[in-house]
Backbone bond lengths (Angstrom), bond angles and torsions (degrees), N, CA, C in turn:
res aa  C-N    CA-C-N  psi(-1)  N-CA   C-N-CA  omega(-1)  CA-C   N-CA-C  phi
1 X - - - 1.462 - - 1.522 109.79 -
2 X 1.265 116.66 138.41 1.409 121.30 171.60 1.572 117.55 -58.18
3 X 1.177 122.59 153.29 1.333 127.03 -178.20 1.369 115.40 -94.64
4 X 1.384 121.70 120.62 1.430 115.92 167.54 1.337 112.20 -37.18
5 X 1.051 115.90 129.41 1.942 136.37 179.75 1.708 93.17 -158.74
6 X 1.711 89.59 123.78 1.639 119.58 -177.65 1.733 85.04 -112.55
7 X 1.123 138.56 149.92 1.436 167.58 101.87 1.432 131.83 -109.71
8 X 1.604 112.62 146.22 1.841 105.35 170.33 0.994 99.38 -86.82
9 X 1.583 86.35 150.97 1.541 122.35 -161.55 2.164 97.55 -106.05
10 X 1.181 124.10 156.02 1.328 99.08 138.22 1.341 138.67 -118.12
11 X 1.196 110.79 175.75 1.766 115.86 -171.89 1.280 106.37 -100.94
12 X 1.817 90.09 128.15 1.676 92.64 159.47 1.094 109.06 -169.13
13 X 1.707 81.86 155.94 1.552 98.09 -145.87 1.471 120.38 86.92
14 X 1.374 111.81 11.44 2.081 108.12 -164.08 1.322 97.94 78.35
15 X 1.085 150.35 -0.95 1.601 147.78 -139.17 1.607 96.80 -114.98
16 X 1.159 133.98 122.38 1.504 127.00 165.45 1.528 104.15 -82.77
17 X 1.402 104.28 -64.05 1.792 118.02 172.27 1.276 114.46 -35.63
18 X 1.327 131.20 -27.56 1.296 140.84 173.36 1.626 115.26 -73.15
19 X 1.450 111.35 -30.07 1.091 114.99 173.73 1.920 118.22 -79.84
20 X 1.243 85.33 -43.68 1.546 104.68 163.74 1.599 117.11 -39.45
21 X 1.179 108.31 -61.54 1.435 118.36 174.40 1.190 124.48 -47.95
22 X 1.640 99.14 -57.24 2.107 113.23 178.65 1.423 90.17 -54.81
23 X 1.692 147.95 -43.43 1.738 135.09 -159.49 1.345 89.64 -69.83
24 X 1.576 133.22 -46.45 1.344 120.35 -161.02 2.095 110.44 -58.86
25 X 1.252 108.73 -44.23 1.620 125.76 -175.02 1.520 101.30 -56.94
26 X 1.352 120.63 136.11 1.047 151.25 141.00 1.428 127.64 -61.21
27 X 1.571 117.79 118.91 1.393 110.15 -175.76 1.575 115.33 -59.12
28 X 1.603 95.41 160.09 1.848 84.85 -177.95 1.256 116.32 68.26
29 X 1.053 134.51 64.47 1.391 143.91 -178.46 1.295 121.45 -173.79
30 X 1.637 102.78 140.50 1.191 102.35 171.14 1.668 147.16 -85.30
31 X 1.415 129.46 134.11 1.192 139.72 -124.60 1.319 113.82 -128.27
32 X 1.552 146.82 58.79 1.290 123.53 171.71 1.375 140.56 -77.17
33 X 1.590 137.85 87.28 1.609 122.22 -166.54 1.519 116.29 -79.64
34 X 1.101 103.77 140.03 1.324 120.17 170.87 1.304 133.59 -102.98
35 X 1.463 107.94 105.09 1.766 106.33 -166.29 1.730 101.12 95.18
36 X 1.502 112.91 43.97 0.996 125.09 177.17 1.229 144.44 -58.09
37 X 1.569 105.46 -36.33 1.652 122.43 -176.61 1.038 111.49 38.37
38 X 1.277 130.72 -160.94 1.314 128.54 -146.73 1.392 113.13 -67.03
39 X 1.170 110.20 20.57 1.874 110.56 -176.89 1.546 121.52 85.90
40 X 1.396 122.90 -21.98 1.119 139.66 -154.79 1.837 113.93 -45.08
41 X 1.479 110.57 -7.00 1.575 119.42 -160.49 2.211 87.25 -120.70
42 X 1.192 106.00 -32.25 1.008 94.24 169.51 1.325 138.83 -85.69
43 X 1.559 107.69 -42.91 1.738 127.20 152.49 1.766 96.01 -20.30
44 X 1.650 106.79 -74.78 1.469 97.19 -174.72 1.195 125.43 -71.70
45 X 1.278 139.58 -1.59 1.367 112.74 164.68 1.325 137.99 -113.82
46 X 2.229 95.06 13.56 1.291 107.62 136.04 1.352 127.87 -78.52
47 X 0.763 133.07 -33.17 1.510 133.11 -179.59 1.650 105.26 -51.54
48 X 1.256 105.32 -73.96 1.650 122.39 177.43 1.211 126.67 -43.95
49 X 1.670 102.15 -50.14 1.751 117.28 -162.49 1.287 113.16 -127.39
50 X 1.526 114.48 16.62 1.385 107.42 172.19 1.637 131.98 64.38
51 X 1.461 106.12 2.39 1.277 112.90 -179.80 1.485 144.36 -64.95
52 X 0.797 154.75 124.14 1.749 155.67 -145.97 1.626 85.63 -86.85
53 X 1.395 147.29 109.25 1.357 146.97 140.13 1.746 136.11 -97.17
54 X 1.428 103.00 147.56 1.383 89.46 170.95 1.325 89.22 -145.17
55 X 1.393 107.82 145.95 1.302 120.86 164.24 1.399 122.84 -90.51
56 X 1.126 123.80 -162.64 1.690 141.14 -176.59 1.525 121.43 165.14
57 X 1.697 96.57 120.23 1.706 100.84 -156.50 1.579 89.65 -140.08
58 X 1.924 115.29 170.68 1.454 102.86 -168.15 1.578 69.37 -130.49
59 X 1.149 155.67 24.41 1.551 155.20 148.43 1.782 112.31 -86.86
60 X 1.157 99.03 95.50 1.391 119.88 -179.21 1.348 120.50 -28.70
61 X 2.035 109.47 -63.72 1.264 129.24 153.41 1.407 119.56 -30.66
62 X 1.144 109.21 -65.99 1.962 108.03 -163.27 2.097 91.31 -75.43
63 X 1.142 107.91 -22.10 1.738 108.31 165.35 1.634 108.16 -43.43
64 X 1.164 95.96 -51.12 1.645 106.88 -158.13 1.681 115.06 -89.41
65 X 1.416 110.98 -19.89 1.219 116.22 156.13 1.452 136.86 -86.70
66 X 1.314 123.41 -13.37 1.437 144.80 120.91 1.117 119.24 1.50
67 X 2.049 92.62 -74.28 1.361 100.86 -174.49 1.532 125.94 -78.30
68 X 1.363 98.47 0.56 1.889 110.36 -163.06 2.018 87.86 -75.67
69 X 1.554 92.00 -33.16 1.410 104.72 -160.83 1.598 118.02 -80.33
70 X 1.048 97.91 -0.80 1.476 129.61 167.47 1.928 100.46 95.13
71 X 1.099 125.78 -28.82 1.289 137.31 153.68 1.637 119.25 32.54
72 X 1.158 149.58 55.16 1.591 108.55 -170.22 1.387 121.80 -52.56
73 X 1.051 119.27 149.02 1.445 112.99 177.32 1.763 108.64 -160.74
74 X 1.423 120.57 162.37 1.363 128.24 -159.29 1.382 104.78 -121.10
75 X 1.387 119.24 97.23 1.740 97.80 -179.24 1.592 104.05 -84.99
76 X 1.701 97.51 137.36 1.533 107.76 -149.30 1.518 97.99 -150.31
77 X 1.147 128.26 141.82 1.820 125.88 145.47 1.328 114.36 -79.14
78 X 1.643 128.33 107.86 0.837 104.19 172.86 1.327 162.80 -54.26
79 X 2.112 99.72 -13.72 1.074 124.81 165.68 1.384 127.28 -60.63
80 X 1.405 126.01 -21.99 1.412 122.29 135.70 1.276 127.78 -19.92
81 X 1.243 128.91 -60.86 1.137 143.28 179.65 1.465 112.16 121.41
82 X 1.988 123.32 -150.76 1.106 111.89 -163.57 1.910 91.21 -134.66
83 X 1.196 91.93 23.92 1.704 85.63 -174.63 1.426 142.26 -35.46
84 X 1.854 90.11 -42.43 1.568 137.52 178.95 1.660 93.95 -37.56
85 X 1.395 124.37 -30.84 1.439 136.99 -137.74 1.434 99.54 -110.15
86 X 1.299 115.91 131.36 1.534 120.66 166.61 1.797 119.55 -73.17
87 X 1.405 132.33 131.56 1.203 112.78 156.13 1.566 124.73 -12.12
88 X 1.201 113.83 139.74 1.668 123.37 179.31 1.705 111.26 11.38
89 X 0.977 109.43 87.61 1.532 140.69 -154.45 1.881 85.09 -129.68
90 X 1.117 128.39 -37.84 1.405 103.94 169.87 1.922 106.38 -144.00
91 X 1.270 105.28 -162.88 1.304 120.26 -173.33 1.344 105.18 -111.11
92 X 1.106 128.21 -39.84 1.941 129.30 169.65 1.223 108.36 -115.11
93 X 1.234 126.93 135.74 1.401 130.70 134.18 1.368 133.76 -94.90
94 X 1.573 133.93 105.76 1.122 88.63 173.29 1.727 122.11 -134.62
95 X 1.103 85.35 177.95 2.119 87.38 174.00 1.585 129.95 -135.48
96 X 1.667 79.44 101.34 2.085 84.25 -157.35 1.489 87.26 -91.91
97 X 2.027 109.64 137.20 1.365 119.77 167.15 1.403 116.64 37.66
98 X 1.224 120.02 62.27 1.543 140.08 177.25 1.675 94.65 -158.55
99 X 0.676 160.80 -9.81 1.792 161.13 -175.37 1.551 98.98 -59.63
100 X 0.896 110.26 -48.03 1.845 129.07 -166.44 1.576 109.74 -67.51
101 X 1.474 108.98 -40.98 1.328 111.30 -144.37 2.251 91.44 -109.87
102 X 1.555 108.42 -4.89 1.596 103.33 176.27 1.246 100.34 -67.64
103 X 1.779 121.92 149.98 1.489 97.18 135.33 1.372 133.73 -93.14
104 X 1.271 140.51 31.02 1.648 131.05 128.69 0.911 119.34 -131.73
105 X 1.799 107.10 94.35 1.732 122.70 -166.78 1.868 90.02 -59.07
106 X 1.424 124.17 -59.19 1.180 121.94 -160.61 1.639 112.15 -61.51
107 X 0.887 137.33 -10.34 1.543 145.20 176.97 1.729 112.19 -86.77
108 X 1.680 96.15 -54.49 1.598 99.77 171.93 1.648 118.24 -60.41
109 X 1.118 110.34 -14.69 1.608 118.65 -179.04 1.267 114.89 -87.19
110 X 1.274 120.41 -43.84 1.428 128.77 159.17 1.145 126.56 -67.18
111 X 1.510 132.89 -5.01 1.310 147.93 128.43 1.479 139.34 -61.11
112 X 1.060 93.89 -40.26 1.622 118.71 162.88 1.784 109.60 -52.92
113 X 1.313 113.56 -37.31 1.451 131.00 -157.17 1.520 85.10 -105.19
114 X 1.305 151.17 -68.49 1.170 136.87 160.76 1.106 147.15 -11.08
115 X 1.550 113.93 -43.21 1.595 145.63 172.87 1.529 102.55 -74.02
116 X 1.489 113.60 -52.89 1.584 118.33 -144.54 1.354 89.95 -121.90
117 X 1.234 104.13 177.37 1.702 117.29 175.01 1.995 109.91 -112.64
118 X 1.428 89.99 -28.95 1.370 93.76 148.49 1.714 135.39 -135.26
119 X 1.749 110.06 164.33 1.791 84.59 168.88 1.315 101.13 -142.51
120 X 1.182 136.31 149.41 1.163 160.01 -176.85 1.269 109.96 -123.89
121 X 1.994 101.54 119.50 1.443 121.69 -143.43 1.705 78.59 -124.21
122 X 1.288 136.70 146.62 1.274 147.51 98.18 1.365 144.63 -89.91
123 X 1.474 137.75 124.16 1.254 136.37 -164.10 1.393 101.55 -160.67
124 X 1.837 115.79 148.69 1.333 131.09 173.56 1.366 108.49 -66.30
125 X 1.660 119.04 132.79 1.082 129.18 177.31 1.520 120.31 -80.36
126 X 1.577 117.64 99.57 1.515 107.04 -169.00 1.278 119.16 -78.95
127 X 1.829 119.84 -0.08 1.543 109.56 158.31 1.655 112.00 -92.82
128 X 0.632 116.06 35.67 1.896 137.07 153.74 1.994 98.09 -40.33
129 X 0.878 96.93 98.23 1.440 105.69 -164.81 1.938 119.28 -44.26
130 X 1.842 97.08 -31.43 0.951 95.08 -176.71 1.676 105.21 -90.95
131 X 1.257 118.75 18.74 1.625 115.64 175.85 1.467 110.63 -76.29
132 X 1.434 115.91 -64.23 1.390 119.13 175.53 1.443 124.53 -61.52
133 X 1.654 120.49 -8.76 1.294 117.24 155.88 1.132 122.16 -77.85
134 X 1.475 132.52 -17.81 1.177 141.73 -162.73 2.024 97.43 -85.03
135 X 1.366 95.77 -52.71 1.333 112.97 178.09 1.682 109.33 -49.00
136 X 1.229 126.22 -52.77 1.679 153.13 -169.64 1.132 80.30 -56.17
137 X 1.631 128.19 -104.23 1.455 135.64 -178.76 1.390 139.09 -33.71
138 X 1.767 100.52 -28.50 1.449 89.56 -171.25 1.796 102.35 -107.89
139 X 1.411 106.43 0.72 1.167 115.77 -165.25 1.561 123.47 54.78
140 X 0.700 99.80 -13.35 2.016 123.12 176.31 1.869 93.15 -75.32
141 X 1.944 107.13 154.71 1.197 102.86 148.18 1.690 125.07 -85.20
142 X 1.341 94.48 131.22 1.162 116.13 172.64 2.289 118.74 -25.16
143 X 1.245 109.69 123.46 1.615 112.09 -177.35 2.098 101.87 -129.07
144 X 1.119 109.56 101.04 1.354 100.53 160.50 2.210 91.03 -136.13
145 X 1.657 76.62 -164.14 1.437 98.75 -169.57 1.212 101.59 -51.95
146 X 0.961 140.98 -45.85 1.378 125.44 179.54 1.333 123.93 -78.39
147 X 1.230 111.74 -22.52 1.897 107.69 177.72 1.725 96.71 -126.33
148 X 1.704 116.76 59.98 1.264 125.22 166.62 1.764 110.60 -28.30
149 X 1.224 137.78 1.41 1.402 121.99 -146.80 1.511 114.36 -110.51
150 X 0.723 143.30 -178.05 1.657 141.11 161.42 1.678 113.19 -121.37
151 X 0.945 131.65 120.43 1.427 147.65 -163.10 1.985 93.62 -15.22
152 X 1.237 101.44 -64.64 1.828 100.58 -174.18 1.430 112.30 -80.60
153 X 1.177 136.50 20.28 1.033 108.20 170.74 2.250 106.59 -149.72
154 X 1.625 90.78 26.64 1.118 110.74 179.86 2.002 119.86 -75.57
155 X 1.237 134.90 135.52 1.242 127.23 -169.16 1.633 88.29 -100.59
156 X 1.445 143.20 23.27 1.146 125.72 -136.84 1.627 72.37 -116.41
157 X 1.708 147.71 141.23 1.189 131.35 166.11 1.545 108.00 -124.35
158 X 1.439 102.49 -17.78 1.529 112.42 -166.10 1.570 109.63 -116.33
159 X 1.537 120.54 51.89 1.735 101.58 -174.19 1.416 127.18 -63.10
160 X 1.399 118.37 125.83 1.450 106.59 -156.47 1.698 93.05 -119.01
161 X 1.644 121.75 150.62 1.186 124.60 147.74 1.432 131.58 -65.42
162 X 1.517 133.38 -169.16 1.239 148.29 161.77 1.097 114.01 -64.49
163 X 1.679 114.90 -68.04 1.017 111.44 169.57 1.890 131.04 -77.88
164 X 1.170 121.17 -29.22 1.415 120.98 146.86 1.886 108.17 -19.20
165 X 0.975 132.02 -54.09 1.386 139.96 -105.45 2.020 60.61 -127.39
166 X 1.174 128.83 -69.21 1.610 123.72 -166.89 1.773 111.95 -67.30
167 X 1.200 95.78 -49.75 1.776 75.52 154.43 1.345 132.37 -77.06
168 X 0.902 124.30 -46.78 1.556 93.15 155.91 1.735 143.71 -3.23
169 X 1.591 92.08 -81.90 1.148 113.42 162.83 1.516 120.29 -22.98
170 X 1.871 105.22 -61.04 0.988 128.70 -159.18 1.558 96.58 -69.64
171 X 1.602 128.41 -50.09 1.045 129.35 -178.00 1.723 114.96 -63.30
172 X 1.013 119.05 -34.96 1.537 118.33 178.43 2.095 103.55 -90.03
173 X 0.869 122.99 21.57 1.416 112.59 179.11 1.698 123.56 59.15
174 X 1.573 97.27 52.17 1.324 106.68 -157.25 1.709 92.48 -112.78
175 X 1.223 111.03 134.42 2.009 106.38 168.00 1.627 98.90 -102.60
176 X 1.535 91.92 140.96 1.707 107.35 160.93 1.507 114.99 -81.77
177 X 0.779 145.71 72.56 1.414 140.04 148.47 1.365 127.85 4.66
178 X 0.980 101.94 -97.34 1.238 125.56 165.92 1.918 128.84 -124.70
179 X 1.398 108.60 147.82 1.663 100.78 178.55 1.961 108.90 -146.20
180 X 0.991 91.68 142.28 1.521 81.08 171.10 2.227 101.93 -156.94
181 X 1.177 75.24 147.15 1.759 104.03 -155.22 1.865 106.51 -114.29
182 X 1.565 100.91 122.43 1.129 134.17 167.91 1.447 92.49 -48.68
183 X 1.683 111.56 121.87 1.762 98.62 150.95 1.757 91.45 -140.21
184 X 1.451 123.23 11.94 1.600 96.77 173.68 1.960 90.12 -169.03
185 X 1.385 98.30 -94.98 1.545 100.78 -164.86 1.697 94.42 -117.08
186 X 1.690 130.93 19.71 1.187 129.45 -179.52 1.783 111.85 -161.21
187 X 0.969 119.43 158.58 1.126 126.56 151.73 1.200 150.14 -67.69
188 X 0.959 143.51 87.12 1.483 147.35 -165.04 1.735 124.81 -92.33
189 X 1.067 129.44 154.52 1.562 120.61 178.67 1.689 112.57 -106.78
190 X 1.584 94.43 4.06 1.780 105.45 -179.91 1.637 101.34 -61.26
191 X 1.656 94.07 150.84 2.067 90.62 177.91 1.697 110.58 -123.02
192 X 1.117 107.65 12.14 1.394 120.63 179.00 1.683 102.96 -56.49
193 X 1.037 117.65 111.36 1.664 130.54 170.01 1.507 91.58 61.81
194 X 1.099 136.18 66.02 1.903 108.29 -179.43 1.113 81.78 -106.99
195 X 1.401 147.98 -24.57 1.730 119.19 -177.89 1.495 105.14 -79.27
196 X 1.251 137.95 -1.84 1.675 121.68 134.08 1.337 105.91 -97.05
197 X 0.857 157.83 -34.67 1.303 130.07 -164.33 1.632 129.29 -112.49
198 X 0.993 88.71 22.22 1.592 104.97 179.87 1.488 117.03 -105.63
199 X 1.578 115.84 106.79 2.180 112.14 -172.22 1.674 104.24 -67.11
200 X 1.412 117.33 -30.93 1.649 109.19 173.40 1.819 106.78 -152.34
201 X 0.935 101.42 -157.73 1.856 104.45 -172.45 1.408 103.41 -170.04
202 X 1.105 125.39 168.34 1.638 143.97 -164.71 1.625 115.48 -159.35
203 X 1.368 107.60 76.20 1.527 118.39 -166.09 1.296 98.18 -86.94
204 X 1.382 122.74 137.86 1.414 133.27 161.28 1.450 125.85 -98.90
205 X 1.156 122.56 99.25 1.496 130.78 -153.03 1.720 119.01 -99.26
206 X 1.015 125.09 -178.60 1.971 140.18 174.74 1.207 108.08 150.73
207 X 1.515 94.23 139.02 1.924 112.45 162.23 1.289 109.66 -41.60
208 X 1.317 108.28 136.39 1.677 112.29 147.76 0.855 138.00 -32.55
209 X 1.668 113.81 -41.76 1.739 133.99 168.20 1.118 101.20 -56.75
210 X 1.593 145.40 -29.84 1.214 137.67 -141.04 1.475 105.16 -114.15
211 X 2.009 120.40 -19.11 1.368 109.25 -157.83 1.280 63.78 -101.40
212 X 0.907 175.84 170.75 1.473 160.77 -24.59 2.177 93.15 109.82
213 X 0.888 126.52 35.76 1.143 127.71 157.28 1.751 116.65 -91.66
């Protein structure tokens, strides 16, 4: 089992998970994000880490500010898929808080892993303990910071758990790497209750074929 390890992270973009992500990347490496927006995860880890990035976004606007930013980037749906893309074509992939909103999270992941040698997933945890109480009591679906939405007018199609999200993995021949879990104002890599008590997570993923095990 991994060892609880607390460190600050930084934010950007408002993004903690974003910061989370840039600690996982290696300088000098190659980088594609998916569901990019204004670049804000890539900007920094060229600046910092020297990294080769390209993004890919289906918002025209944050396309075009990308590019102001010198950015490469692909305006793309990701639900297309990643075909466009050669086998291991980079060293990270990743997909922060977009997992929810594809429709075939499990296909784009196995693509993701195709392209890259690694991918780095962030997404809101919908067994977040206080979700299904909210649901119980209020009889309403559940609305906090992480699922801002109201039943009709939500982009959210796929709510996935912690553990949902590890079998998976487990079922397609996927390794967890690394994970570390929201429980207040930081990130942590502790696993004590995190499929209740964890508001999001930042799993770092690859094939089996790929860790060389």
């Amino acid at each position: 089992m991994v060892k609880n390890h607390v460190k600050k992270f930084v934010t950007i973009d408002d993004r903690l998970d974003l910061g989370v992500i840039a600690s996982l990347i290696d300088d000098d490496t190659w980088v594609l994000d998916l569901g990019c927006g204004s670049g804000a995860l890539l900007e920094y880890l060229i600046k910092t880490k020297d990294v080769k990035g390209m993004g890919i976004d289906i918002n025209i606007e944050k396309t075009i500010l990308c590019m102001k930013k010198g950015i490469p980037v692909v305006y793309q749906d990701l639900n297309e898929g990643l075909t466009n893309f050669k086998e291991d074509t980079f060293d990270y992939c990743v997909l922060s808080q977009t997992l929810q909103v594809v429709q075939h999270p499990d296909e784009l992941i196995l693509d993701m892993l195709r392209i890259a040698k690694y991918g780095i997933v962030s997404f809101p945890n919908f067994g977040y303990y206080r979700l299904p109480l909210k649901l119980f009591f209020r009889g309403r679906m559940p609305v906090s910071k992480e699922f801002p939405y109201d039943w009709d007018n939500t982009p959210n199609i796929h709510l996935v758990t912690i553990k949902d999200f590890r079998e998976f993995c487990k079922k397609n021949g996927i390794l967890i790497l690394k994970e570390y879990h929201n429980y207040g104002e930081n990130y942590s890599s502790g696993h004590f209750l995190n499929n209740k008590r964890s508001k999001n997570c930042v799993m770092m993923i690859t094939l089996e074929r790929k860790s060389g095990k």
